[in-house]
KEVO-744863 format. One record per residue (C-alpha): residue in one letter; z, y, x. Coordinates in steps of 0.1 Angstrom, whole numbers, padded with zeros to 4 digits, always signed. Each point is the difference from the previous one (the first is absolute). Example, Ala and Ser with C-alpha at 12.3 -4.5 7.8 and 13.67 -1.06 7.14 Angstrom:
! KEVO-744863
a+0078-0045+0123
s-0007+0034+0014
! end
This chain:
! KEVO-744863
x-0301-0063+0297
x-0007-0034-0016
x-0002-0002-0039
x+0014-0035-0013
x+0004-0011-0036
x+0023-0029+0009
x+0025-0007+0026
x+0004-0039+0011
x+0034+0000+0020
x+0001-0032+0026
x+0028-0019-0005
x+0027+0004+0022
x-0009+0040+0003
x+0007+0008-0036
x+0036+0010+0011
x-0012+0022+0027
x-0030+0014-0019
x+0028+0013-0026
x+0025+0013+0031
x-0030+0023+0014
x-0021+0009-0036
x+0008+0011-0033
x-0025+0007-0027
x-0001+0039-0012
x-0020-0002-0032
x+0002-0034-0016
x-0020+0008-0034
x-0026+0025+0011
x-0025+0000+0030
x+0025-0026+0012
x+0011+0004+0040
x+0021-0009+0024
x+0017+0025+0025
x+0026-0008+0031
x+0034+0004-0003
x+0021+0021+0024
x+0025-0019+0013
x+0006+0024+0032
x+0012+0036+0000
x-0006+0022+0028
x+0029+0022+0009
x-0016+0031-0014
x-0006-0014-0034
x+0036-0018-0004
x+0013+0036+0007
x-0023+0012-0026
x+0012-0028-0024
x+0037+0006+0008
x-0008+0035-0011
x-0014-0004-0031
x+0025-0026-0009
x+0031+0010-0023
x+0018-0032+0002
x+0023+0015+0032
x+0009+0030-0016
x+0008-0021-0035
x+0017-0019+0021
x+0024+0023+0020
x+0009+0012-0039
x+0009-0033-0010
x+0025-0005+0028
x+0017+0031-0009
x+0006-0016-0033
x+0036-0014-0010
x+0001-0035-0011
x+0011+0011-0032
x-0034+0023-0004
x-0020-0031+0013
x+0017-0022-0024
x-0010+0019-0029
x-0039+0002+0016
x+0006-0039-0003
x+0006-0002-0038
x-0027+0027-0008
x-0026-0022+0022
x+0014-0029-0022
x-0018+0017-0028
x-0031-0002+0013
x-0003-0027+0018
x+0006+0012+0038
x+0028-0002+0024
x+0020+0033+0004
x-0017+0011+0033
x-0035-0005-0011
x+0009+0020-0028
x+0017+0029+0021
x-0034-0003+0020
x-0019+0003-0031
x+0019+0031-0011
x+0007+0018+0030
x-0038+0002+0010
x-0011+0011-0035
x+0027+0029+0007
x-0019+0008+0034
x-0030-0002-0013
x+0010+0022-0029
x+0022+0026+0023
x+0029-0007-0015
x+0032+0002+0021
x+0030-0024+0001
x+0003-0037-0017
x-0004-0008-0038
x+0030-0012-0019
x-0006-0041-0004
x-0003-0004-0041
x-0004-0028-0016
x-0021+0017-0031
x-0029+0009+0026
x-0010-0009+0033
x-0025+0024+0023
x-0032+0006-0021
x+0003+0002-0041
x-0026+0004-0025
x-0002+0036-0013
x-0014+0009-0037
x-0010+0033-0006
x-0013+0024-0029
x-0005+0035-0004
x-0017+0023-0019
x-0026-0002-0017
x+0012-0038-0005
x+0028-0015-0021
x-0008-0037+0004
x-0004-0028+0031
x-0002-0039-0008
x-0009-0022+0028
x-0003-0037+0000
x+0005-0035+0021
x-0023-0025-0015
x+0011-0039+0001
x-0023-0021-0011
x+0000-0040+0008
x-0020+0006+0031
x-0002+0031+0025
x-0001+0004+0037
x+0024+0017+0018
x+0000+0014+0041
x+0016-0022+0021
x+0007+0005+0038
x-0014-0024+0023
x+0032-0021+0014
x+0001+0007+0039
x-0023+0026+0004
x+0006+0038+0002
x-0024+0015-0023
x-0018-0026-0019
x-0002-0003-0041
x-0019-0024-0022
x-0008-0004-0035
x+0027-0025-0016
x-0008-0018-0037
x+0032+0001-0022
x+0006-0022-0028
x+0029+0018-0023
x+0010-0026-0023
x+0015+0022-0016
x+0035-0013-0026
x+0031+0016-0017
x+0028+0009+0006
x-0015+0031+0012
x+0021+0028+0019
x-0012+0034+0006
x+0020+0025+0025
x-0003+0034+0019
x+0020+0027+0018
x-0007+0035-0009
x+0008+0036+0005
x-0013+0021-0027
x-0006+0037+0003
x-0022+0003-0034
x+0000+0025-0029
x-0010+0000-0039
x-0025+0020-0010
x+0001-0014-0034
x+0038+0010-0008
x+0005-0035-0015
x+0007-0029+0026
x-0010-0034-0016
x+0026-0028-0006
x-0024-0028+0004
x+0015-0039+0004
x-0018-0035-0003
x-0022-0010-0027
x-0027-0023-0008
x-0034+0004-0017
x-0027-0021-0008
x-0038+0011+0013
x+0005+0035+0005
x+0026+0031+0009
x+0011+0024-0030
x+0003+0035+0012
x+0032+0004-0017
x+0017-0030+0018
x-0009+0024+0032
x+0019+0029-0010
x-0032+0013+0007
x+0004+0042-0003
x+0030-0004+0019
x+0009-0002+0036
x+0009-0030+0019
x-0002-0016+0030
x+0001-0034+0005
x-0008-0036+0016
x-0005-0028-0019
x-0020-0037+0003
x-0029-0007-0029
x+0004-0037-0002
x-0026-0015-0027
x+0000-0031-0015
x-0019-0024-0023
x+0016-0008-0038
x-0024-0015-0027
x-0035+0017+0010
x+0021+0030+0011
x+0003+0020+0032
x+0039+0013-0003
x+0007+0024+0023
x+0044+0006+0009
x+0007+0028+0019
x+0029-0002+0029
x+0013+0037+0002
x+0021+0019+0027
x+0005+0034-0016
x+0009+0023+0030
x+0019+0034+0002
x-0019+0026+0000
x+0027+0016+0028
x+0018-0026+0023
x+0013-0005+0039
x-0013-0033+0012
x+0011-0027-0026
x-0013-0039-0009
x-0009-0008-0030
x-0013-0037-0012
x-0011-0019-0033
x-0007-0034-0005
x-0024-0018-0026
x+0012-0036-0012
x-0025-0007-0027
x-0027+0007-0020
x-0018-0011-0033
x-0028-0024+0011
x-0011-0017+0029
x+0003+0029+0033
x-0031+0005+0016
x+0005+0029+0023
x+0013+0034+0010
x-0014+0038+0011
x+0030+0025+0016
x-0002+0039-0008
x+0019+0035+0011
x-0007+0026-0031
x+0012+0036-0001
x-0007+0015-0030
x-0001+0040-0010
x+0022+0004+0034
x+0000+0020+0033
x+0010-0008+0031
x+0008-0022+0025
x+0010-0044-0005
x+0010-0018+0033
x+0000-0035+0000
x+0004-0031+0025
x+0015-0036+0004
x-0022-0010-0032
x-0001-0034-0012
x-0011-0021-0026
x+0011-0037+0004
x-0012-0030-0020
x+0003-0037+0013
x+0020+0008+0027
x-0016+0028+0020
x-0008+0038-0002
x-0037+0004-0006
x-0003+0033+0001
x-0025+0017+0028
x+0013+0023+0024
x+0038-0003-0015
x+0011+0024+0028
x-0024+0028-0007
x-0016+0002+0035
x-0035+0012-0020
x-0004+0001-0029
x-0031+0006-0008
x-0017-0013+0026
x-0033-0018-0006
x-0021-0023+0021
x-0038+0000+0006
x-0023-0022+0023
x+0009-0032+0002
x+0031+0004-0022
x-0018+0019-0026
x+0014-0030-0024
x+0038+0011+0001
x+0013+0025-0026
x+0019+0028+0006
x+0032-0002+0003
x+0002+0024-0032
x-0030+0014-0016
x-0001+0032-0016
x-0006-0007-0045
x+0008+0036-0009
x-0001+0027+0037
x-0009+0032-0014
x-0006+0030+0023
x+0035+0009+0009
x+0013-0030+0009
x+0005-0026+0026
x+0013-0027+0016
x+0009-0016+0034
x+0023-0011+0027
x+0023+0024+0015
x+0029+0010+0026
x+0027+0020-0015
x+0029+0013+0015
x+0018-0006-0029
! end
């Protein structure tokens, strides 16, 4: 086999060259392999198979335009058509050996992001840094399986609004659930502001900003029920003292047991929702090799032993 370190492409061929090759590792020990473009009969049967699509799609026909109006508006919510989401659902069922159709919602859609703690624990906080520059994974347009590395620049301005849905299945274990709500301090937290020694759980935005040789830091809280069926809840920022600089998102549970669900998360500033993996399709997935640069989607600031966190299917 010959090794080459660069490919020169003829013009006039490049189109061809492309029809009949595709590279297979483009950042390490770089090569190029064929594609396959013709199926034998064998291996289309084989394919056919291993394929769910006909099965999810005998399902969906049995559907009444009512039911596949609903999958509609719940694929509304995160940004795909109502089939694609049915297809989405109906294979994580499968795949999960779980019988019938899911109820279209429009709190959560397929796979949510599942916060756990048991004993010995009592506490979970896991954060999505935002600073002014970050790279996120980006799928290549018009190829099947390729990624790369994109540079963001989050220029990042008020007003600021923060938003999740939840379902909450969490107990005390401090007997004194904290009333916590906005508040502003200069340089540092005071335990007290917390409600630290109580319980809580809680997502909030720590936006900081710059006031006369002064880091101010304002916090943007969504208190959330501690029990709750799916719900939304939402907070917006307008202002701050100083000039805004920037903005870090947590999820805290505090002196609490149990289970927090959470999806459709957003946090939109100047026009757009910059939060990473808003729909909850892994959430604590990290990247190595050649995307060893892009943060997790959340990292872990307090994961003792007895807790977790990640991406689920839930017949819920």
């Amino acid at each position: 086999m010959a090794i080459v370190s660069t490919v020169d492409i003829v013009p006039g061929l490049d189109e061809k060259y492309w029809l009949n090759l595709t590279p297979q590792d483009r950042f390490f020990l770089s090569r190029i392999r064929k594609k396959i473009t013709l199926f034998s009969r064998r291996r289309k049967k084989g394919l056919m198979q291993k394929s769910l699509l006909p099965q999810v799609a005998d399902a969906w026909n049995l559907l009444s335009d009512d039911v596949k109006s609903d999958w509609k508006n719940a694929g509304a919510e995160c940004n795909l058509n109502g089939y694609r989401l049915f297809v989405q659902d109906k294979c994580a069922r499968i795949v999960n050996d779980l019988s019938g159709n899911a109820i279209p919602s429009l709190f959560h859609q397929s796979w949510v992001g599942q916060l756990h703690i048991e004993s010995p624990a009592s506490e979970l906080k896991i954060t999505q840094l935002h600073p002014k520059f970050y790279y996120v994974y980006k799928k290549v347009a018009g190829t099947k399986s390729q990624y790369l590395p994109v540079k963001i620049n989050e220029s990042f301005a008020l007003p600021l609004t923060i938003s999740l849905n939840y379902k909450s299945e969490l107990e005390s274990i401090s007997g004194n659930p904290a009333i916590l709500g906005e508040c502003i301090l200069g340089d540092f937290y005071l335990g007290d502001e917390f409600g630290i020694g109580d319980s809580f759980a809680k997502f909030y935005a720590e936006v900081w900003s710059l006031y006369q040789g002064r880091n101010i830091t304002t916090l943007l809280e969504i208190n959330l029920d501690l029990v709750s069926d799916w719900k939304h809840a939402e907070a917006v920022l307008d202002s701050v003292i100083g000039h805004v600089v920037g903005y870090n998102l947590f999820i805290h549970l505090y002196n609490i047991r149990g289970d927090l669900y959470i999806d459709n998360i957003r946090a939109i500033h100047s026009g757009q929702n910059w939060v990473r993996d808003p729909f909850c399709k892994d959430i604590n997935q990290g990247f190595t090799r050649a995307f060893y640069q892009i943060p997790k989607h959340w990292a872990a600031v307090t994961a003792p032993d007895g807790t977790w966190y990640e991406s689920v299917y839930k017949d819920f």
